[in-house]
N, C-alpha and C positions, 0 to 999 in steps of 0.2 A: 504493500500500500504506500509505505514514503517512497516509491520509485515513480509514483505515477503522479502528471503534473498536472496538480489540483487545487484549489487555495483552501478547499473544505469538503469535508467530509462527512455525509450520515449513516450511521453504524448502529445496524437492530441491534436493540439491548436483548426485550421480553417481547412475549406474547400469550397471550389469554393470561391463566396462573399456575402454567405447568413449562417454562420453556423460555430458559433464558440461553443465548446465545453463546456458545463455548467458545466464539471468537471475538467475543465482543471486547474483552480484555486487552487483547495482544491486540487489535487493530487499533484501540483506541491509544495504547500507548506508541505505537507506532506511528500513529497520525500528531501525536503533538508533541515527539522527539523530533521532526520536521519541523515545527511550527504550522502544520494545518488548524484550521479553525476545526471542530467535531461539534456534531451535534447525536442526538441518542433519539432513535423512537422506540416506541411501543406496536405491535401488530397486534390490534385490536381481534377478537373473537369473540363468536357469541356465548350470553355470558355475563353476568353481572359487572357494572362499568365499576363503582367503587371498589372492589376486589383486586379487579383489574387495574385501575390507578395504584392503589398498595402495595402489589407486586411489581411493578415498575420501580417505585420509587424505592422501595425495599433491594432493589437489584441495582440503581444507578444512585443511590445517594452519595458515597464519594465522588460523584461528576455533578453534582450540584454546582449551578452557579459557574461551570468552567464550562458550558454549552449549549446550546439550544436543546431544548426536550419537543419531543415531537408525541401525538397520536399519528400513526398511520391507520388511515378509515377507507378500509377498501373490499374486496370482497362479501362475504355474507354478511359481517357486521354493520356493513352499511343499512341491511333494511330495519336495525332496531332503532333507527331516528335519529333528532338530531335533539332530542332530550338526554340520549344515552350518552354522544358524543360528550354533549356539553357539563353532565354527571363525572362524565373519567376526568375531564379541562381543568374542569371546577375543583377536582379533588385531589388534581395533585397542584393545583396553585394552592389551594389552602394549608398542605405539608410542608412544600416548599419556597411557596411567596413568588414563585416564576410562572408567570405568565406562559403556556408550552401553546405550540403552534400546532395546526392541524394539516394534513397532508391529504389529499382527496383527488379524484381527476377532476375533470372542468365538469364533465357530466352529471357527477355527481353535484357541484355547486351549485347548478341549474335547477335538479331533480327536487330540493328541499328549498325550504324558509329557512336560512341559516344566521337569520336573523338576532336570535338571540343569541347566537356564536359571536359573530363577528365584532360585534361591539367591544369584546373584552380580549377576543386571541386571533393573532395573524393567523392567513391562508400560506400553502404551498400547494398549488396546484400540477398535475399536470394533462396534456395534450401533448400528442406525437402527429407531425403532420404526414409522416410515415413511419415503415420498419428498417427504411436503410440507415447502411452502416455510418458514421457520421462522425468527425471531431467535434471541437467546440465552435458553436455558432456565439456570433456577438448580437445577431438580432433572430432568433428565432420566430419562425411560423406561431401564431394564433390565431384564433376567430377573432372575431370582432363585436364578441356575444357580451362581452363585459362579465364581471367577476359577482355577480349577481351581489349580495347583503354586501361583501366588500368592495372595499372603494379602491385599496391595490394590494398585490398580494407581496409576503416576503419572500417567497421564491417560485420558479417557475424549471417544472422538467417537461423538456423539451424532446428527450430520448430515451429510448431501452436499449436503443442499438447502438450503445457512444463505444468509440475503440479509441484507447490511447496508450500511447508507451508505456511499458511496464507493467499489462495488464493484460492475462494473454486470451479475454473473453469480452462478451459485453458489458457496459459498463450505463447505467442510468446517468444521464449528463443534465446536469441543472445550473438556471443561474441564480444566483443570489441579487437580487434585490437594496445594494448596501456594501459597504466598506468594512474593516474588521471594527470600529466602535461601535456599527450597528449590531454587528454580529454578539459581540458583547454585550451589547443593551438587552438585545432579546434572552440573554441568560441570568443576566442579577436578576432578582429581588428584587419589587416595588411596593414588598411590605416594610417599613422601618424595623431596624430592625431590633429584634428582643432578648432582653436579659433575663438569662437564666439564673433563679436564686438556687436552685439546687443542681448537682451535675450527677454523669452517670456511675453507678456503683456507690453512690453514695444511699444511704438509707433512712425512710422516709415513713409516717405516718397520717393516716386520715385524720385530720383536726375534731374532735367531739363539735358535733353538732350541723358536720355538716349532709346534704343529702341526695345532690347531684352531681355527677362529674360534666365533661365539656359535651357528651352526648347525649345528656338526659338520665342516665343510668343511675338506680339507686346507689348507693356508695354507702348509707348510714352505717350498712352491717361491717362494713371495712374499715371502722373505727377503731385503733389500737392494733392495729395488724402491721408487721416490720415489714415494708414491702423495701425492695432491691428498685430504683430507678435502673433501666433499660435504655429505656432511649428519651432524648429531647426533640421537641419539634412546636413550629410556631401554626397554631388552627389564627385563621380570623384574626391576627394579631397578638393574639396571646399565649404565653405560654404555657403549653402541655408536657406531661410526662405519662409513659410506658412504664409500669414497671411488673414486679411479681413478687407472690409468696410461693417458695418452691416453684414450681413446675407452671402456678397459676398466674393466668394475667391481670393484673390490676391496671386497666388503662385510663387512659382518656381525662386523667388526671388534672385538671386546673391547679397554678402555682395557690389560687387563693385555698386550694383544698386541703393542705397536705403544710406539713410543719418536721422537722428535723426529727428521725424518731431516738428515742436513749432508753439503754436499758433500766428498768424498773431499780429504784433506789430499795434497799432496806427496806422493812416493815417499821415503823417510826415506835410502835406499841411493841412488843412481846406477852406471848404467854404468862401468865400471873402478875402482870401490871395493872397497882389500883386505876382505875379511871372513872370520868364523868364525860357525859354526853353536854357537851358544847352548850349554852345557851343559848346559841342560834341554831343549831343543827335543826329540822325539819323532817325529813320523811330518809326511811334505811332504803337503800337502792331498788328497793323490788317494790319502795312505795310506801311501807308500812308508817304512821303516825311516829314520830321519837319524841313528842311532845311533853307525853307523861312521862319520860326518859331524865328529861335534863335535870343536871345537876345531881342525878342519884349516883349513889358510890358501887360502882359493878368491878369487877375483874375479867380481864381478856382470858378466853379460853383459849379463841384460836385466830389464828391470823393468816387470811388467804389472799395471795396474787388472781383475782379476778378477770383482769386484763391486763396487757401492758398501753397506756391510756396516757398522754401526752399531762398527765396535772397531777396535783397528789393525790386523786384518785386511784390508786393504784392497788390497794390492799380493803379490803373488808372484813370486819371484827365479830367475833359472837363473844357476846359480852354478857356476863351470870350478877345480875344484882344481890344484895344480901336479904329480898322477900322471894327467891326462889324463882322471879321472871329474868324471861333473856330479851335480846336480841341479837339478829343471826349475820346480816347486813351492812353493820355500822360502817360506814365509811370513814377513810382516816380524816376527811377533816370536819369531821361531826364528834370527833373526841379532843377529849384533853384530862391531863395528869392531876 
């Protein structure tokens, strides 16, 4: 591939979510040991588009922001719309903050309302005005049909049939649309960008109290759970984290959700310590009145790690008063010595 005289390059990553590219690797390192420009598609299949975006982005995230990310929309997946398209667009600009371009022939640009496309991600179109063999053209053949919802596209393939030095087959021959800052521009980020308070392998707790993460997803029960950050990534501007207990996933994580987790301190009480029930303490965790509690002289019987829980909530008491009543609940800070 560096033998062949190109100023840029696009190199399948994936397709569907069984099938990433075994030369996608060594081509792409190949092309920008040259200084080629690279860009990375996706070969869409039918198939759920979110999926599909995640797998992508999951196989080309070290090329983030070093290149144009592509949907290729061709074959059978073209008849699941262009809601589908704009579903896979949309979901790996929300991972990444990049804006990915879509690849389509002209016919297909024509065939839809790509309306709600266009507004937010370049075209790469192509038309072949035939199958002969061909170098590079400086104006190639088009209709004159116009680029329907868009108004110009970023690149235009002109050929299947391109032959050039150092390439001993056909070769798909396109122009670029732009200079290498354009080329550039189409690969940052136009989401500002965001500070991560916590990093990966670091370890992390669900904050008491809270009860959605960035997908809707209950989260309350994932309260005091040591989960392991995984991965960082920016949704919608904000920061999210991936992480896990064991083998399980805890995702979709908001920075507002989640708080540094530490291991449980000491039990502050022991086993046959006089104590009294707080004058403010209220209700023993499962609820019960500790009202008629306060101030009576009990002793700890026992003392249990309930959860491990980001506050001095950490431990609960059963507590033996000297008229023979208990309770079983007490949290550690509903007592005192």
């Amino acid at each position: 591939m560096s033998a062949v005289p190109s100023d840029f390059v696009f190199i399948k990553a994936t397709e569907g979510v069984g099938y990433v590219s075994p030369a996608c690797n060594a081509q792409t390192a190949s092309a920008q040991k040259v200084g080629k420009k690279v860009g990375w598609y996706h070969f869409a299949n039918v198939g759920n588009a979110v999926q599909q975006a995640d797998y992508f982005v999951n196989n080309i995230s070290n090329y983030v922001h070093h290149g144009i990310l592509m949907l290729d929309w061709e074959a059978n997946a073209v008849y699941q719309g262009v809601g589908w398209a704009k579903a896979w667009l949309d979901h790996v600009y929300q991972r990444t903050g990049v804006r990915p371009i879509i690849y389509m022939s002209k016919g297909v640009v024509h065939q839809y309302d790509w309306s709600p496309v266009a507004s937010d991600y370049g075209l790469f179109f192509a038309q072949y005005a035939n199958y002969n063999r061909t170098g590079y053209q400086a104006d190639p053949w088009t209709d004159n049909k116009g680029l329907g919802s868009w108004k110009s596209a970023v690149a235009f393939q002109y050929s299947s049939s391109g032959r050039l030095a150092g390439w001993a087959g056909n070769l798909d021959l396109d122009k670029f649309y732009g200079d290498k800052s354009t080329w550039d521009a189409y690969a940052k980020s136009d989401i500002p960008a965001v500070k991560f308070a916590y990093k990966v392998g670091q370890f992390v707790t669900v904050k008491d109290g809270q009860s959605k993460n960035a997908v809707g997803y209950d989260i309350s029960k994932w309260v005091g759970a040591k989960i392991e950050i995984v991965k960082t990534r920016v949704v919608n501007g904000k920061s999210v984290y991936d992480g896990k207990v064991g083998a399980n996933p805890y995702n979709d994580l908001l920075e507002s959700n989640i708080q540094i987790w530490e291991e449980a301190p000491a039990p502050l009480f022991k086993v046959g310590d006089q104590v009294q029930i707080s004058p403010k303490a209220l209700k023993e965790r499962n609820g019960y009145d500790l009202a008629p509690r306060r101030l009576k002289l009990g002793t700890v019987a026992k003392a249990t790690k309930y959860a491990v829980k980001y506050s001095r909530s950490w431990y609960e008491y059963e507590v033996y008063y000297t008229d023979g009543k208990q309770n079983t609940h007490v949290l550690e800070q509903d007592l005192t010595f």
